[in-house]
N, C-alpha and C positions, 0 to 999 in steps of 0.2 A: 504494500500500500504506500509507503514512504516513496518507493521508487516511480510509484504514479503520479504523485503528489509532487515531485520536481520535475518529471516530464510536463507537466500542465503547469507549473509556473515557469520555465524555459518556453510554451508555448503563448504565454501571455507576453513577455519579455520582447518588445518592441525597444530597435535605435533610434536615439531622436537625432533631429535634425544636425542639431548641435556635433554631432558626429561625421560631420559630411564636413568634406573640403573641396575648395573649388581652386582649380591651375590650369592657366593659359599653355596650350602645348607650343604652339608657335606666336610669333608677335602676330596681331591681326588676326589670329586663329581661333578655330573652338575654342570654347571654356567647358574643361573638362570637370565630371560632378564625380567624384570619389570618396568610398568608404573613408572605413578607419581603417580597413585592409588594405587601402590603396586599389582595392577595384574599380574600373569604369563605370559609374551606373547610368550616367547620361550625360550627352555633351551637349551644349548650347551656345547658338550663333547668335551675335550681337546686330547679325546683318539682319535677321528673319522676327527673332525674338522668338525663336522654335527650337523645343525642348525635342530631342530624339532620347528615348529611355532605352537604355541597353538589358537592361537587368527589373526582377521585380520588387518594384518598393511601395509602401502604405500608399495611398492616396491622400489621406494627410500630409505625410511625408511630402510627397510629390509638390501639392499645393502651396507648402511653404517651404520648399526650395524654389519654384518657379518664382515664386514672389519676389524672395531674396532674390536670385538671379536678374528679376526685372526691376529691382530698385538699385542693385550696386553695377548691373551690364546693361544699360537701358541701350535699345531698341538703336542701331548710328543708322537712319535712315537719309541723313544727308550725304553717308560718306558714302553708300551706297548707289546713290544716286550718280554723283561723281561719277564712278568707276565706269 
């Protein structure tokens, strides 16, 4: 019973956001979205403001990193234009 008992609190057991790291692969490039494992979980272009998810993560989750991503890599629709 004990051993059920921490399979079902390991399946409660949710990463928070807070856990997640974000790094530029190249200048001008993705913004890559990584664990605390350092896995891909999703990259995101500053040119689109479109999130591609590699991996599966809460929708919670999801929702407030897109946020954070669109408050601190907001949308360069001018420099787009440019090109």
């Amino acid at each position: 019973m004990r051993h059920l008992l921490s399979w079902w609190v390991m399946q409660k057991h949710h990463t928070a956001p807070s856990s997640y790291h974000f790094k530029r692969g190249k200048p001008d490039g993705l913004i890559l979205v990584l664990n605390e494992g350092s896995y891909v979980m999703a990259e995101y272009s500053e040119r689109t403001g479109e999130v591609k998810w590699q991996r599966v993560v809460l929708a919670t989750q999801k929702e407030k990193i897109e946020r954070w991503l669109g408050e601190h890599y907001p949308v360069q629709r001018a420099a787009a234009a440019r090109t």
